[in-house]
N, C-alpha and C positions, 0 to 999 in steps of 0.2 A: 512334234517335239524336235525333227530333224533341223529346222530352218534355225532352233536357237544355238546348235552346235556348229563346232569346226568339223570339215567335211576329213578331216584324217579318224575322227572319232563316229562316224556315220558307219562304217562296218562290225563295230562292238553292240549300238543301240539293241542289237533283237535280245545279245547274249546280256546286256545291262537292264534291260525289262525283266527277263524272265529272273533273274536275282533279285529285284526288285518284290516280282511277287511272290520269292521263296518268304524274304523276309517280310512280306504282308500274311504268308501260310504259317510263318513260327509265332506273328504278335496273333493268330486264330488258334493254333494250338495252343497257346500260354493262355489264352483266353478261356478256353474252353476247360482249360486244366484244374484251373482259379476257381472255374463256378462249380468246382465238386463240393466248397465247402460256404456256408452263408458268409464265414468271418473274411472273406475276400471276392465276394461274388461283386462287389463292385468295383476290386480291379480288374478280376475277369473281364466285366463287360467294358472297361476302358479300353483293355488290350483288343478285344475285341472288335472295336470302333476305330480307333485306328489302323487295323491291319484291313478294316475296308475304306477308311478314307484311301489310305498309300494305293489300295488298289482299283478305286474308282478316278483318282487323280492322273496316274500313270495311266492307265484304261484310254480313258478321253485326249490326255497329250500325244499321244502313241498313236492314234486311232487319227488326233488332228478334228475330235467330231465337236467338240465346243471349243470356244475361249476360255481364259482363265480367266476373267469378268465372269462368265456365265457357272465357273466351277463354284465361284465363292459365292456366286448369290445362290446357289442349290445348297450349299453348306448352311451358309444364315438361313436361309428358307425351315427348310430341313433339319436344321438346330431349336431356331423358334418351336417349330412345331412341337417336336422332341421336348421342349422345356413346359412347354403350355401342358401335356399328355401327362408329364412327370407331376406336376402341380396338380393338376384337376381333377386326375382319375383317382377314384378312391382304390386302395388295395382292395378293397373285396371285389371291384371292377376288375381285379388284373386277366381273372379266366376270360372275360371279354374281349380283355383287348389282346392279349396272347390270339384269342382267334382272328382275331381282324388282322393281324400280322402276318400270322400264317394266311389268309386268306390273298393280303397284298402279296406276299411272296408269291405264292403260287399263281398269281392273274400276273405278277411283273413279266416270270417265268414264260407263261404260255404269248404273251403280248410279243416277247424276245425271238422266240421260235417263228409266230405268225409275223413279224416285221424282218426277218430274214428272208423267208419265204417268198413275199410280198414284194421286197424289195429287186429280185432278180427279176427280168424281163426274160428269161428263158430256164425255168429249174429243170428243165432234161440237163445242165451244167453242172447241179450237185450229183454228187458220188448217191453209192443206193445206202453208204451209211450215214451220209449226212440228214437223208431225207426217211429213214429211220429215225433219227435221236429230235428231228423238227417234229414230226408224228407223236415220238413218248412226250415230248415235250410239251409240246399241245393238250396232250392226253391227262398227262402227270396234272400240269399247271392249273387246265381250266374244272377237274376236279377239285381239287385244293380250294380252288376260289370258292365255288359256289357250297362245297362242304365245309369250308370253316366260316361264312357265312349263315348256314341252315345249325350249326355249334354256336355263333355268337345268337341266335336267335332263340335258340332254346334256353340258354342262360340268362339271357337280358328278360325271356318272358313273352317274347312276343313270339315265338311257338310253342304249344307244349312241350315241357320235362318229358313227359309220358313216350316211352315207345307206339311212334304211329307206323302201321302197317296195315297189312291187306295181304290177301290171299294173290298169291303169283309174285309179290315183291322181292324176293331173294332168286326167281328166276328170270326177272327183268331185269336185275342187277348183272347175274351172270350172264345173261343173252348177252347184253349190253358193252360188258368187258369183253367177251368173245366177238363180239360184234366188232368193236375197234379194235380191235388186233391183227384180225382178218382185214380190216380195212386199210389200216397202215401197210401192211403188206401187198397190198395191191397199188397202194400209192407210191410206194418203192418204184415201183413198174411204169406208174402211167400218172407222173406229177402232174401232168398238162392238166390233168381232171377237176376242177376246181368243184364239182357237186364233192369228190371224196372227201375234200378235204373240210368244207362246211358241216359236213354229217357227220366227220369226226370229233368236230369241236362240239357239234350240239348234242350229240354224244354225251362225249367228258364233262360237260356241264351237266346234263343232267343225271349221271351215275353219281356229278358230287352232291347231287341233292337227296336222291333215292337210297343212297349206302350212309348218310346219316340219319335223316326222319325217324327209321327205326331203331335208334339205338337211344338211350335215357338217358336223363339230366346226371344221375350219377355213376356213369360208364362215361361222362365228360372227360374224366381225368387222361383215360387212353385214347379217346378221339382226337385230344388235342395234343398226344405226344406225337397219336399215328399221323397226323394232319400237316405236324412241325418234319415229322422226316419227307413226309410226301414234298413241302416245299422246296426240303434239303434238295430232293431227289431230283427236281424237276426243274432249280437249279441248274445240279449236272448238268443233267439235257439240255440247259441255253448253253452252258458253257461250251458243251460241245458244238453247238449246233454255229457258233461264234467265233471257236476256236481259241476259246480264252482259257487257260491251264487253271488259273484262279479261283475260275470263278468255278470250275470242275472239284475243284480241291474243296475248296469251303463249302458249297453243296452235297458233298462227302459226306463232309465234317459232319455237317449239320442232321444230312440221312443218317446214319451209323449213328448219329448219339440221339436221333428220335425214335429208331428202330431198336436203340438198347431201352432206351428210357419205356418205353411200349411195353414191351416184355418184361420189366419189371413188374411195370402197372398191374398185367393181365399175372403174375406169380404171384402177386399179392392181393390178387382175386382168385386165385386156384380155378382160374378159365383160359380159355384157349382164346386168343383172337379172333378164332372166325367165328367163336360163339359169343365174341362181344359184337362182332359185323352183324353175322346172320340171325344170333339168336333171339334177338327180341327181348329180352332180359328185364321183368322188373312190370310195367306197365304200372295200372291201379294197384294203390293199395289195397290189400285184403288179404283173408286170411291166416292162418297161425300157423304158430311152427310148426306142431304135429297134432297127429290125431288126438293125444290126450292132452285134455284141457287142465289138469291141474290145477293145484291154488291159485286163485289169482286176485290174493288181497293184498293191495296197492298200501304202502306205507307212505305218506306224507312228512316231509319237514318243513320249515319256514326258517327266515332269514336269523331267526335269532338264535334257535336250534342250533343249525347248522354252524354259526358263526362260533360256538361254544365248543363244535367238535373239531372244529379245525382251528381255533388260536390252543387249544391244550393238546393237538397231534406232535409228534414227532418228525413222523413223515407224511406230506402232502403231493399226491401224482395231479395233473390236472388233463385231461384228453377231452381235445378241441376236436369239433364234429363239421359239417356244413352252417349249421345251424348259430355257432358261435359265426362265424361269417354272416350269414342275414342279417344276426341283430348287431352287425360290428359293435361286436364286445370284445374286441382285443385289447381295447385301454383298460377297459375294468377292471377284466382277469388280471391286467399287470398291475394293478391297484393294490389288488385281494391278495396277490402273492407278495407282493411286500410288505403290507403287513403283517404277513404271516412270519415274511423271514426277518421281519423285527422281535419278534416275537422269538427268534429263533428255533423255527420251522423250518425243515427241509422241503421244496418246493422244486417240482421235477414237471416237467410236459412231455407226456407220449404219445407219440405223432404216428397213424396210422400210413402206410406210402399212397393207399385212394382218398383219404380225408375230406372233401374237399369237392372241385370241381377242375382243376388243373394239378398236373406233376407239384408237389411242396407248394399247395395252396395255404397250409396251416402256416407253414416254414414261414411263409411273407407275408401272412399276416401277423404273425405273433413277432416278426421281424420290425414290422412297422410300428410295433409299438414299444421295439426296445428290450422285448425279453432277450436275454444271454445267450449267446449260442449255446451255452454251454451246456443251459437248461435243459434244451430241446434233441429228447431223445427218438430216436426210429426204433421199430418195434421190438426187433431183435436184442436192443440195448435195456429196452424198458418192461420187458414180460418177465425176467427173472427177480426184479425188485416188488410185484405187487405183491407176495406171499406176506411181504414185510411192509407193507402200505397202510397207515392207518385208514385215512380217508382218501377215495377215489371219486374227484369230481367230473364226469361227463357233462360233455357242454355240447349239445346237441349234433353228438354222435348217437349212431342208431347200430345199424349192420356190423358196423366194426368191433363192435361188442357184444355182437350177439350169440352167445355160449353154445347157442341150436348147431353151429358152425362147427363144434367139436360133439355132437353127443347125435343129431340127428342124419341119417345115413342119408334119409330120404328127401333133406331140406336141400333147395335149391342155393346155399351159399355153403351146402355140409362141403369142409374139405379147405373152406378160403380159410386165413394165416389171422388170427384176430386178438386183438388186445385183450391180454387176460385179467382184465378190471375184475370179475367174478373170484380172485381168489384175493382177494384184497379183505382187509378186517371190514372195511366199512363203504359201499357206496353210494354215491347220489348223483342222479340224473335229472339234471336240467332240462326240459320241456314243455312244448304246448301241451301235448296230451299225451295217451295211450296212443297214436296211431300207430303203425307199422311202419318200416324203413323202406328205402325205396325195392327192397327187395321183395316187399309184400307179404312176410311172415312176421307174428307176432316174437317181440322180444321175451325172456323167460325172466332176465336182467332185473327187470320193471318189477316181475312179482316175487324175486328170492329176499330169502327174512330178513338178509344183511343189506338190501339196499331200500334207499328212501327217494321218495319221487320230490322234486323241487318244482310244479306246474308254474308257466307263463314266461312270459318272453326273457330269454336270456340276459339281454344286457337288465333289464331293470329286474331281475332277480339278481342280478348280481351285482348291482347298485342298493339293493338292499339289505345283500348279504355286507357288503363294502361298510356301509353305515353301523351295520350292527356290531360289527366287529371294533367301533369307537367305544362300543358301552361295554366290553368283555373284560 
């Protein structure tokens, strides 16, 4: 950047960078501020995007490490792509590519730290904290990679949902962590060593593969928040490792609001984190929610039933499950509740905060298809209106309504935070079958006198509830 100024303004450039990346920190903060709410999550991510263009552009000019030829064809490059992703991935894809992102952060991250390193022909010349934060950095990064990775895998399908584990896996994982800790530590000491530093990356990759395996397709939700701070995190550590204030900041950013978002996740499962890491949570489905088997005569409706008791409701709640995501049936529901609110129907969506397979998986998709933000209620909002709810329709939600949550001590989800659909005048739950939720206890929901079972695949039951609601 220096050679395009006058040399009387050459001793301001460091103090006119670093201003620079303040206000690339205020358009990430504004960014970050924006996406609290869906009705501006996309100027969020504007502000967001530009406050890291300004700081990849200054970065590289400062730095002198590309031309401005080669900034804008990384722009177009990296724009294209960004448009093609935008276009082709479907919403119900986003828990995927949310991984794959966090996956590229985290491998950009550890690439940053090992091309540092790499780069000196003598590292006894870094400090012992520089060659600290190269170590987390490594550590953090090639984690991330290979675990959001072994997360886009289990969602896309091509690993099991299922928790896979084995006996000794939660002490190979700690070995493991203790292992590169200890190791970094000694690489502090004796950089020269280049077996340390191999053993730590092969390491960090495969703790990111071993500390996901065991954990299920729906404890997704907090893999992928704990995944998106680890990236934050690891971040940091280039930033430090580089000396770039920015890129320390935003990595921040990014840690802190995936280590809040985490903690929600795990609040709204009434579980601890290291019992979503360690504990194995979920496997095969089977068995029921408690030792007494109770009633369990199944009440059926059909499309035309159904359609009768919601165009003459008053109020209509609707609670979107995973299962409305498989059969992307977001357009339908928006179908159904319009006719409804022709009919002049009240028409509400209560959003569980695990729903899903990512942070506000329901959020974007019921976004994609245009319902109101305004509709769309969080738990807290929507558990005092079902007493007054005529009909409650479940669209292939399981766990998040499952009552065993409030009544049984001994149930493995007794204690989580759950949609109180159960006190509603009237419910019905869309499904393939009876099976169990991923949590592997039977529902009570399925067999109470007020609820009716709607079987078979979501979107075309509700393509025929849609239809029938023409002849009402």
């Amino acid at each position: 950047m220096s050679q395009f100024l006058p040399e009387s303004f050459l001793p301001f450039v460091p103090d006119v960078i670093q201003i620079i990346y303040l206000i690339a920190t205020f358009f990430f903060i504004r960014g970050l501020k924006l996406l609290n709410s869906p009705a501006t999550a996309r100027k969020g991510n504007q502000y967001a995007a530009i406050g890291m263009l300004i700081g990849i552009a200054v970065t590289l000019f400062d730095q002198q490490i590309i031309s401005f030829e080669w900034i804008v064809a990384g722009v177009v490059i990296g724009g294209l792509i960004g448009a093609v992703l935008a276009k082709k991935v479907a919403m119900t894809a986003m828990p995927e590519l949310v991984a794959v992102f966090n996956g590229f952060g985290g491998g950009a991250s550890a690439l940053v730290a090992w091309g540092e390193f790499s780069r000196l022909t003598d590292p006894t010349v870094m400090t012992p904290d520089s060659l600290v934060t190269t170590g987390l950095g490594i550590f953090i990064g090639a984690l991330t990679f290979t675990g959001s990775f072994i997360a886009f895998g289990k969602l896309k399908g091509f690993i099991s949902g299922n928790a896979i584990t084995f006996p000794g896996l939660n002490v190979i994982n700690i070995g493991s962590m203790i292992g590169v800790v200890v190791l970094i530590g000694v690489f502090t000491f004796d950089p020269t060593n280049q077996t340390i530093f191999w053993i730590i990356l092969g390491l960090s990759l495969l703790i990111g593969i071993t500390s996901v395996i065991p954990i299920g397709g729906a404890d997704m939700p907090v893999v992928i928040s704990l995944l998106n701070s680890y990236s934050g995190i690891a971040a940091s550590m280039a930033g430090f490792v580089i000396g770039n204030n920015l890129l320390i900041i935003a990595g921040a950013l990014v840690g802190a609001a995936g280590l809040i978002l985490t903690q929600i996740m795990c609040k709204a499962m009434n579980r601890s984190l290291t019992n979503v890491i360690f504990g194995a949570f979920g496997g095969e489905a089977g068995g029921t929610a408690s030792g007494e088997e109770g009633d369990k005569t199944v009440r059926e409706t059909s499309a035309e039933d159904l359609a009768i008791q919601v165009a003459y409701a008053s109020k209509v709640v609707i609670v979107p499950g995973y299962g409305l995501a498989v059969a992307q049936a977001q357009h339908v529901i928006k179908e159904v509740a319009g006719k409804l609110e022709e009919r002049g129907v009240q028409v509400k969506y209560g959003i569980h905060p695990v729903a899903g397979r990512m942070p506000g998986h329901m959020n974007v998709l019921l976004a994609e298809a245009d319902v109101p933000y305004d509709q769309l209620l969080d738990m807290d909002q929507i558990n005092p209106e079902f007493k007054s709810t005529d009909v409650v329709l479940v669209i292939g939600a399981n766990d998040v309504v499952n009552p065993v949550a409030k009544t049984e001590p001994g149930s493995p989800i007794y204690g989580m935070p759950i949609l109180n659909v159960d006190e509603a005048k009237r419910t019905v739950v869309f499904k393939r079958s009876l099976s169990p939720g991923y949590a592997g206890i039977d529902n009570p929901l399925f067999y109470d006198e007020k609820n009716q079972m709607f079987f078979g695949d979501a979107k075309k039951s509700l393509q025929a509830l849609n239809e029938a609601l023409n002849n009402v």
